[in-house]
C-alpha positions as CSV (number, residue, x, y, z in Angstrom):
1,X,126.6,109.9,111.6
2,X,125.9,113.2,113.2
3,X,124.7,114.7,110.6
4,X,122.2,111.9,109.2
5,X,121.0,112.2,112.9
6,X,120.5,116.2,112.7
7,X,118.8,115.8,109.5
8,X,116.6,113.4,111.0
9,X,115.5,115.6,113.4
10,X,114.9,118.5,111.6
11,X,112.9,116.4,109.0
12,X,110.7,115.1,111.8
13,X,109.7,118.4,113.2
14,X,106.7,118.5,111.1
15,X,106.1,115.6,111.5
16,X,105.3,115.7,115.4
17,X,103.2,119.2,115.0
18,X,100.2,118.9,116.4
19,X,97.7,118.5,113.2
20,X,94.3,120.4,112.9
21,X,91.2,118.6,113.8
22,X,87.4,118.8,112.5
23,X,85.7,116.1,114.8
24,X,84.9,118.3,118.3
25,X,83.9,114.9,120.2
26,X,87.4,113.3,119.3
27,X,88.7,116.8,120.5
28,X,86.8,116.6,123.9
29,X,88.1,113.1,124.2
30,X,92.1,114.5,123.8
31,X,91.0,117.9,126.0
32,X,90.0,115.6,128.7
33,X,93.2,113.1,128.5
34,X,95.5,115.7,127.9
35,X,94.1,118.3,130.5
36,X,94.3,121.0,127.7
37,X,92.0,123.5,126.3
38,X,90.6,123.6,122.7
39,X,90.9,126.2,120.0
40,X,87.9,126.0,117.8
41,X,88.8,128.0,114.7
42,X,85.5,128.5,112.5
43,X,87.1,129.2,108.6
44,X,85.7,129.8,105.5
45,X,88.6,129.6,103.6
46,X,87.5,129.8,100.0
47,X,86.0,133.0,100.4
48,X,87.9,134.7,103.1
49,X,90.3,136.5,102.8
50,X,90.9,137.1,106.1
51,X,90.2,134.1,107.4
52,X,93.4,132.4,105.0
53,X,95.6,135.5,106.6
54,X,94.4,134.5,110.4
55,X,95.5,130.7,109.3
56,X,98.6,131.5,107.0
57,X,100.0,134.0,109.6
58,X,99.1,133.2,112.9
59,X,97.5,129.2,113.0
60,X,100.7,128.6,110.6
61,X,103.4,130.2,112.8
62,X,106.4,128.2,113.9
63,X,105.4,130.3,117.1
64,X,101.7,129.7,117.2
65,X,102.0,126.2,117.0
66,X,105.1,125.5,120.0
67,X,102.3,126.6,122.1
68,X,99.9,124.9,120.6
69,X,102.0,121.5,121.0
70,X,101.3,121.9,124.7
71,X,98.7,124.0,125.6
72,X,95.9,123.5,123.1
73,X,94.0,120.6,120.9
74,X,93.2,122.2,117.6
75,X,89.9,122.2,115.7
76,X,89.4,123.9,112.3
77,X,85.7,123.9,110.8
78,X,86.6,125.1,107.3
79,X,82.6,125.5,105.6
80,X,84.6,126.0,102.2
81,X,83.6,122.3,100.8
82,X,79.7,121.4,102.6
83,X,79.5,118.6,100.5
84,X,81.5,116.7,103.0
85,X,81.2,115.9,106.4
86,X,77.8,115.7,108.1
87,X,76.0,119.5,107.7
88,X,73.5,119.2,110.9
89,X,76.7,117.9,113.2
90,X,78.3,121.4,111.9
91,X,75.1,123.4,112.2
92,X,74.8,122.4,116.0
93,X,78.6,123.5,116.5
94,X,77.6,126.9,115.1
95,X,74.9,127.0,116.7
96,X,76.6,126.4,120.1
97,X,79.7,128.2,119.5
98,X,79.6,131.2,117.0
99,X,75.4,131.8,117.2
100,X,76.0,135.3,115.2
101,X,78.3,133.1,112.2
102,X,81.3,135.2,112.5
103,X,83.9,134.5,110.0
104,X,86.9,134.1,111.3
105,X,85.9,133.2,114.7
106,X,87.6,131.8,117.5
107,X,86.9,130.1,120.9
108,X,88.7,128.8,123.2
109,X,87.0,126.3,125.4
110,X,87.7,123.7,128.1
111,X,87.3,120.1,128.3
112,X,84.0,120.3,129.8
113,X,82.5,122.3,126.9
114,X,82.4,125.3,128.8
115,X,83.9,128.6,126.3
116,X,86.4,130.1,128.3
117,X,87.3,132.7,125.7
118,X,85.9,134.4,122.5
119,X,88.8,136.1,120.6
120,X,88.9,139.4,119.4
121,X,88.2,139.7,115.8
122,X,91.8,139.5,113.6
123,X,92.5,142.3,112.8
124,X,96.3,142.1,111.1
125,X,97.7,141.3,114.2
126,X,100.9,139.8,113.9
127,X,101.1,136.4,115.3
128,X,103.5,137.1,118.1
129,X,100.1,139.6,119.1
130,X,97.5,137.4,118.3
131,X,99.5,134.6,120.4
132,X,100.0,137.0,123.6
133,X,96.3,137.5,123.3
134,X,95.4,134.3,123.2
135,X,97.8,133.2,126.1
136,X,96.0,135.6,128.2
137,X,92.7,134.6,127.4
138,X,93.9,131.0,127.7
139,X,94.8,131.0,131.4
């Protein structure tokens, strides 16, 4: 019985991770209920490199995402497939939040749509040193 209650466990951990989001309103909603920040990560995914490394690395980190869990709601705008989604809702986003179109880019901003933080450009950092910079930023 202790084991089929281990495994459970275990299995279930992905499970409760916190998922990814693409609608910033419902993510100002959770900011506001949950009194946490938001990480808006703008990804182009099918033609950046770099931006899959950031995500794979660092976003995809058993690490990363423990302090996610409690300290951040998580939007991803991935602009690999525009012929979903509503484009102008997206264009106002970039144009609020990443004016030059920096790919990756990340902000971190409160629940009252204020940015609090743009990240440094990634730049290979491992995610232990991409999280310790975002903790700081993210105070």
């Amino acid at each position: 019985m202790k084991r089929l209650l281990i495994v459970m466990l275990v299995m279930s951990g992905p499970l409760m991770a916190q998922q990814w989001k693409t609608d910033l309103d419902e993510a100002f909603r959770e900011a506001a209920v949950s009194n946490r920040n938001i990480l808006l990560f703008f990804s182009v995914s099918d033609a950046c490199d770099i931006c899959r490394r950031l995500d794979n690395d660092v976003f995809q980190s058993e690490e990363f995402l423990e302090y996610a869990q409690d300290n951040l709601v998580l939007v991803k705008l991935d602009f690999k497939n525009q012929a979903t989604g509503d484009k102008s809702d997206q264009l106002l986003i970039v144009e609020k939040y990443n004016k030059d179109g920096f790919f990756p880019w990340v902000v971190l901003i409160n629940k009252h749509q204020k940015v609090i933080a743009k990240m440094p450009l990634y730049q290979e950092q491992t995610a232990r040193q991409y999280l310790a910079q975002l903790k700081s930023a993210n105070r």
